[in-house]
LUMMARSE-890591 format. One record per residue (C-alpha): x, y, z; residue in one letter; residue number from 1. Coordinates in steps of 0.1 Angstrom, whole numbers, plus 5000, padded with zeros to 4 digits. Last residue first. Layout:
REM residues N
pt X=X | Y=Y | Z=Z | residuo=a | num=NUM
...
END
This chain:
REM residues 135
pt X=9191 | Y=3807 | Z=5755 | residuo=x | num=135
pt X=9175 | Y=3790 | Z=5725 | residuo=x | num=134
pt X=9199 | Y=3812 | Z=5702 | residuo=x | num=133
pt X=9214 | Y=3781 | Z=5681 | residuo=x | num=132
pt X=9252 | Y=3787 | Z=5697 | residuo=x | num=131
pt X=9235 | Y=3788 | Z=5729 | residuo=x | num=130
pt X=9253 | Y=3817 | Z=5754 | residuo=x | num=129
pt X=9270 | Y=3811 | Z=5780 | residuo=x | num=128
pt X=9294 | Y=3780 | Z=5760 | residuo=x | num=127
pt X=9284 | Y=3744 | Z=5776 | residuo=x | num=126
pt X=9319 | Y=3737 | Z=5786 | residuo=x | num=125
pt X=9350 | Y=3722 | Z=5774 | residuo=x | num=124
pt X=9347 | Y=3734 | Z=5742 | residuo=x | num=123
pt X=9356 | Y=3710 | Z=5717 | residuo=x | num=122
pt X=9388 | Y=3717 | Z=5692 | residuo=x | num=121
pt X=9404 | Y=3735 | Z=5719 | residuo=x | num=120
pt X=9438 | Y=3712 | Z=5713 | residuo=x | num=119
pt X=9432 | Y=3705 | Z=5751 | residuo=x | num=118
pt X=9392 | Y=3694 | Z=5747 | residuo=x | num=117
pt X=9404 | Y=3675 | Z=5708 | residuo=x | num=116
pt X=9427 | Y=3657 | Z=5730 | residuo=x | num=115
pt X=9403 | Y=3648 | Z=5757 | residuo=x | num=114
pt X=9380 | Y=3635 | Z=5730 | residuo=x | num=113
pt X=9405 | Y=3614 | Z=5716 | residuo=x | num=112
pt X=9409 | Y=3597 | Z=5750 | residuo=x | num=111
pt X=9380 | Y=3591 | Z=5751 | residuo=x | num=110
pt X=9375 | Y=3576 | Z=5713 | residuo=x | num=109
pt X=9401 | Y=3554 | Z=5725 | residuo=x | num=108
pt X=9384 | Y=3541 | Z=5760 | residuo=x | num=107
pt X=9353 | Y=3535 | Z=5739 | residuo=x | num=106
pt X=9323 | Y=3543 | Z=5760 | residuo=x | num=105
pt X=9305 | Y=3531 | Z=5793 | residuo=x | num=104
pt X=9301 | Y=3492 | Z=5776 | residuo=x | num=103
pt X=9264 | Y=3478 | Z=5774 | residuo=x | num=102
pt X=9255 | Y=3490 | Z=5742 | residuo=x | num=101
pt X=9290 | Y=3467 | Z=5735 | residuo=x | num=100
pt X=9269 | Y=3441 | Z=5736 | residuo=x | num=99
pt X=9293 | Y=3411 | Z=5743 | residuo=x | num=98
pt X=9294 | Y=3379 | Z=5720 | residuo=x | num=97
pt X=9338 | Y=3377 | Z=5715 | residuo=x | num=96
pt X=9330 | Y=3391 | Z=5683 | residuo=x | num=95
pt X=9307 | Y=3419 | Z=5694 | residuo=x | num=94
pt X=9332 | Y=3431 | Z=5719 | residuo=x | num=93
pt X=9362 | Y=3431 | Z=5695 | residuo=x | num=92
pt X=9342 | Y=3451 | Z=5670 | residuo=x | num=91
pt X=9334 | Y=3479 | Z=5700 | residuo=x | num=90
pt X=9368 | Y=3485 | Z=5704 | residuo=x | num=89
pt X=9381 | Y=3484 | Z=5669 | residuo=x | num=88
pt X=9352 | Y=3509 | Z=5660 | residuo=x | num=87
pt X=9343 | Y=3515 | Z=5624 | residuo=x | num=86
pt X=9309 | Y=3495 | Z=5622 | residuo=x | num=85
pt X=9298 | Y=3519 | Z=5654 | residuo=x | num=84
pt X=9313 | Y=3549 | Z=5633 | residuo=x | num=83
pt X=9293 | Y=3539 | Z=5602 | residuo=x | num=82
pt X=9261 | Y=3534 | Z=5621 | residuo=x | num=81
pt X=9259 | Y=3571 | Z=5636 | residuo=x | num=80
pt X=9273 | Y=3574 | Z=5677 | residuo=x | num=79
pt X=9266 | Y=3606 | Z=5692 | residuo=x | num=78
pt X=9285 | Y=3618 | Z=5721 | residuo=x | num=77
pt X=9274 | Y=3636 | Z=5750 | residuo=x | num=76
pt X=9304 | Y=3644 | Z=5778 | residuo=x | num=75
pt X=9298 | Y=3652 | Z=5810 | residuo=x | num=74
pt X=9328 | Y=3658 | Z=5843 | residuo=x | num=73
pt X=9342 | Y=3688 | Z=5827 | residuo=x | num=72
pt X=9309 | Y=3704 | Z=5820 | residuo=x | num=71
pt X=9282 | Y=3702 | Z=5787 | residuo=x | num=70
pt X=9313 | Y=3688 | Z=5763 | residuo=x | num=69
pt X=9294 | Y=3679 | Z=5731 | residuo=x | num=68
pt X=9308 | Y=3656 | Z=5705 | residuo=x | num=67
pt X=9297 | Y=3641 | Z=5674 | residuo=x | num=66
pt X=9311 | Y=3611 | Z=5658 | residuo=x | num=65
pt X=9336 | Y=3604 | Z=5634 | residuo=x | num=64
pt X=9354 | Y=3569 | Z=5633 | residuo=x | num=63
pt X=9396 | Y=3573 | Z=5627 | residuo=x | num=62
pt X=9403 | Y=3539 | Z=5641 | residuo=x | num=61
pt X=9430 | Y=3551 | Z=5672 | residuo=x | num=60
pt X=9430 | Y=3590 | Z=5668 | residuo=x | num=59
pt X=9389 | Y=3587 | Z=5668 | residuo=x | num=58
pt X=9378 | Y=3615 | Z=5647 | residuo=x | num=57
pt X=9355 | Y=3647 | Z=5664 | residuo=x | num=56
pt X=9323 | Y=3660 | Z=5650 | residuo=x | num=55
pt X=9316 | Y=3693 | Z=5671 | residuo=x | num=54
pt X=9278 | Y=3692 | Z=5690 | residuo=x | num=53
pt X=9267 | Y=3724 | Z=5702 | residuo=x | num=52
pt X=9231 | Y=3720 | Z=5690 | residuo=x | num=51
pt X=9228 | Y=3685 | Z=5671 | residuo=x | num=50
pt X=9200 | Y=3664 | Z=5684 | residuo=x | num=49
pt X=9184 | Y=3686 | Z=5704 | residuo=x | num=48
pt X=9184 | Y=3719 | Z=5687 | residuo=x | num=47
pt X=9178 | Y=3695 | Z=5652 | residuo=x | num=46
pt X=9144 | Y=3682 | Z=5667 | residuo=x | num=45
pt X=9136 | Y=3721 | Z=5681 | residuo=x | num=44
pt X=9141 | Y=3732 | Z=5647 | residuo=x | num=43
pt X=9120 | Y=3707 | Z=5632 | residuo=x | num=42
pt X=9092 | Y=3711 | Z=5657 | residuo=x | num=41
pt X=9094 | Y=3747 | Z=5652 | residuo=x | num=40
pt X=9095 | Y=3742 | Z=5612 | residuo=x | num=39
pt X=9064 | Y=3718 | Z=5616 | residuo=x | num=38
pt X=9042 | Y=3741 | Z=5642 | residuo=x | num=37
pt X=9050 | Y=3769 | Z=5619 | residuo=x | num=36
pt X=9036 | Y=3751 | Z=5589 | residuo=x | num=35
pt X=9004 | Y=3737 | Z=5611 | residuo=x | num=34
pt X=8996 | Y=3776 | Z=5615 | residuo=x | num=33
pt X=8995 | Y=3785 | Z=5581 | residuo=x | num=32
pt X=8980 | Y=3751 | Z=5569 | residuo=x | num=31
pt X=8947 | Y=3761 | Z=5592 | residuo=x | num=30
pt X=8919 | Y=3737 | Z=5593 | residuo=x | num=29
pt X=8944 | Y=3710 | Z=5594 | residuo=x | num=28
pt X=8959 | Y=3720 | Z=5627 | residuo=x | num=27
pt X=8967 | Y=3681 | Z=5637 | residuo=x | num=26
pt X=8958 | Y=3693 | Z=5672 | residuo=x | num=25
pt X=8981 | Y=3674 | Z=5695 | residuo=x | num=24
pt X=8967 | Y=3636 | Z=5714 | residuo=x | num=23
pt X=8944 | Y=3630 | Z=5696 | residuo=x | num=22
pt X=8911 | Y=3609 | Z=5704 | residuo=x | num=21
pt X=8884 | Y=3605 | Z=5675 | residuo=x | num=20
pt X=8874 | Y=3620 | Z=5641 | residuo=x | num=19
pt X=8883 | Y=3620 | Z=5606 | residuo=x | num=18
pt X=8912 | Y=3614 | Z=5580 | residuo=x | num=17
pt X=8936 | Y=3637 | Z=5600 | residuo=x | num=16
pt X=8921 | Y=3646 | Z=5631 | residuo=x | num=15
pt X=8894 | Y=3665 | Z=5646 | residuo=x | num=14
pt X=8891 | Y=3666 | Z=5686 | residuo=x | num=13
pt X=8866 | Y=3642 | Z=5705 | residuo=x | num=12
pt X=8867 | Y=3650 | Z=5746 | residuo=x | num=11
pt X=8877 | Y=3622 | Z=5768 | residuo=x | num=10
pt X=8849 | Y=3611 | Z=5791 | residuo=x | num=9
pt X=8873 | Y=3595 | Z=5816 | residuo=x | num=8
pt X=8857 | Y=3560 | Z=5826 | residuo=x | num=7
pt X=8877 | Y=3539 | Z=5807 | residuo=x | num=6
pt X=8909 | Y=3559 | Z=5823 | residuo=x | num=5
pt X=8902 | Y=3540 | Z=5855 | residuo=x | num=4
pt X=8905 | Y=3505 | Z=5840 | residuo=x | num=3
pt X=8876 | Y=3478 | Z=5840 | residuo=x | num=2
pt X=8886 | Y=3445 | Z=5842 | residuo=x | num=1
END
């Protein structure tokens, strides 16, 4: 069976290590230009990732992750693997069988993020201006 895109003539671009379908210029004829492109990208990564985010202990099993309040009714927090392993909550899930990927959040780390919002320790809000200057 023949699929639509089969029939696109797609345009050959350069890439790394010779020719054929890309689907972002690898800029190898100019390392100038590719450096900027990589310290953007970077920058943009790290934005995402961490911009705004405060690390913030659990009061119950003392796991850090990192917290960012966007409004009063949002809350992005980042899990790393030694909080996850730290977790009373989410140990007691896996060893009954659950997924705890599957549970809304840990009801003690909550309530250690509220603390942390009325202690001022997280903004409660996405500040006016971007900490990082993206805005």
């Amino acid at each position: 069976m023949t699929r639509a895109i089969d029939d696109i003539d797609t345009p050959t671009v350069s890439t790394v290590g010779g020719t054929g379908w890309a689907k972002a210029p690898d800029f190898s004829g100019d390392p100038e230009r590719a450096d900027r492109v990589h310290r953007a990208t970077a920058r943009d990564r790290d934005h995402y990732l961490r911009g705004g985010m405060t690390e913030i202990e659990c009061r119950s099993c003392h796991a850090c992750v990192m917290v960012k309040k966007t409004s009063p009714h949002h809350t992005s927090v980042q899990w790393n693997t030694a909080a996850r392993a730290r977790c009373d909550v989410l140990d007691e899930i896996r060893r009954i069988g659950g997924n705890p990927a599957m549970m809304r959040t840990c009801p003690r780390l909550s309530a250690s993020i509220d603390h942390g919002v009325a202690e001022g320790i997280i903004p409660a809000e996405s500040p006016e201006v971007d900490p990082d200057g993206y805005w």
